[in-house]
C-alpha positions in Angstrom: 52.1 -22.1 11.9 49.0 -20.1 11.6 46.8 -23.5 10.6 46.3 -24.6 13.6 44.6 -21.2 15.2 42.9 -20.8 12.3 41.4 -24.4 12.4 40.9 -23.6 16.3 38.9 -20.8 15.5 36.7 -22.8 12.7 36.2 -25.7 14.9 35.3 -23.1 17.9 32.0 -20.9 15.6 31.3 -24.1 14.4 29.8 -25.6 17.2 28.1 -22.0 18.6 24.8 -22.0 18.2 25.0 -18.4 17.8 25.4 -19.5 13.9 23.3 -22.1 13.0 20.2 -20.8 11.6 17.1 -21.1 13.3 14.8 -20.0 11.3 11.1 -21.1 11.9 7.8 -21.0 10.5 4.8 -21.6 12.5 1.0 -22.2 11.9 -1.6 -22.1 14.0 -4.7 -23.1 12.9 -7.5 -22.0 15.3 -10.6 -22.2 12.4 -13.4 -24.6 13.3 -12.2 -27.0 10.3 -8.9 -28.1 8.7 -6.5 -26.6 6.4 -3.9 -27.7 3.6 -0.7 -25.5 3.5 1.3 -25.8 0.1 4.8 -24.8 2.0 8.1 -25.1 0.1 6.9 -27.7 -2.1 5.4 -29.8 0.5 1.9 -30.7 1.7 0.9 -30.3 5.5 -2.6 -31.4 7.0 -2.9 -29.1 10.0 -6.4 -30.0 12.0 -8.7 -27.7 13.8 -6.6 -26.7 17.0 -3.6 -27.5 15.3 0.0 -26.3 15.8 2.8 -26.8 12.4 5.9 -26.0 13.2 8.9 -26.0 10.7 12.1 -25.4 11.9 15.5 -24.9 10.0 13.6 -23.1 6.9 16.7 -21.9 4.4 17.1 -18.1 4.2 14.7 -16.7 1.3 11.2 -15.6 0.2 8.8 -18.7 -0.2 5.3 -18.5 -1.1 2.6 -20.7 0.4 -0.9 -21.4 -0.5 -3.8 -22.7 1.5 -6.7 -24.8 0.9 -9.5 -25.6 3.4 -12.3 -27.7 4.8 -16.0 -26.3 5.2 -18.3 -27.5 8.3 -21.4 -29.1 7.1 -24.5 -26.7 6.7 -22.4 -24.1 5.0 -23.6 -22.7 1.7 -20.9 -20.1 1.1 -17.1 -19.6 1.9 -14.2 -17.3 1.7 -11.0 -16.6 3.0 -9.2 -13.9 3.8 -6.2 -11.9 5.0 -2.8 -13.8 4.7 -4.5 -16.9 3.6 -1.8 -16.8 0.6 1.1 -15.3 0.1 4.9 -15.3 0.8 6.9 -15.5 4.0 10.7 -13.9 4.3 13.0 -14.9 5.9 16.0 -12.6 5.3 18.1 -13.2 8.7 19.2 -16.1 11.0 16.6 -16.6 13.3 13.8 -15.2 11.5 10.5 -16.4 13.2 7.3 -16.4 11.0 3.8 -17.1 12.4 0.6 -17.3 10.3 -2.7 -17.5 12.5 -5.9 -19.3 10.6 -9.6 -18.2 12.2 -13.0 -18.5 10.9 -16.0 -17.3 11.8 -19.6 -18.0 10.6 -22.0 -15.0 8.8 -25.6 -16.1 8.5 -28.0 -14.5 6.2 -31.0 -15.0 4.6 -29.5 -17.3 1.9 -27.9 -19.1 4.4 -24.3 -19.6 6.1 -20.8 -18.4 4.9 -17.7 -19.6 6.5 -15.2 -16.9 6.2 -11.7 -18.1 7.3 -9.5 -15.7 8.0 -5.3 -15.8 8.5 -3.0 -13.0 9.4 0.9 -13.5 9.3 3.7 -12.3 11.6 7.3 -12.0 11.8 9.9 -11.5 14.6 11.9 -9.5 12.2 10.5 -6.0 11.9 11.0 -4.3 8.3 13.5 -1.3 9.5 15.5 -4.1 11.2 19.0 -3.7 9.6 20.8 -6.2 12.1 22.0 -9.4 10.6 19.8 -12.0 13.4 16.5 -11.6 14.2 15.5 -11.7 17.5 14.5 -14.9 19.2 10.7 -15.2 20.2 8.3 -18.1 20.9 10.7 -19.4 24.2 
């Protein structure tokens, strides 16, 4: 009767968390105005101060795209960095974290807002082990 061990055993991983996948993306907008973030084919408002998070991302490469808001008095703006791009998530677990600043460069002709974004990832590139570790606890 080897059914019923091997449905004990299903019914056993299936409830460790160990492998559900907990793959996360996170931004963090710290720029003195809003952003836009074209994620996975959705659309997320993320305010000056502002925290995203979303959770249970499938694994995969997805690109994203940002958009953003410009204080008043500005004559100029820019962004770089990881403004746009692509985030991986190759493992379980993977943890993603893009990080929006801006700063203000005056000049004669006036103000630019440069925002900037950088992007990290729990999971290092020579990482050959099948879960990424855990981070953000």
């Amino acid at each position: 009767m080897r059914v019923v061990p091997i449905l004990f055993v299903a019914l056993l991983l299936s409830g460790c968390g160990y492998y559900e996948n907990q793959n996360e993306l996170r931004i963090r907008n710290e720029a003195l105005a809003g952003i836009t973030v074209n994620f996975r084919a959705n659309v997320y408002y993320i305010p000056s101060g502002g925290l995203l998070v979303i959770d249970e991302v499938p694994n995969g490469v997805y690109d994203y795209a940002t958009t953003y808001q410009v204080p008043p008095g500005i004559t100029e703006a820019s962004a770089e960095g990881d403004a746009s791009g692509e985030v991986v998530f190759t493992y379980r677990n993977t943890k993603n974290q893009i990080l929006f600043s801006s700063f203000i460069e005056l000049s004669d002709d006036g103000a630019e807002y440069i925002l900037s974004a950088t992007r990290t990832s729990t999971h290092a590139i020579d990482n050959i082990d099948l879960v990424s570790p855990k981070s953000y606890e």
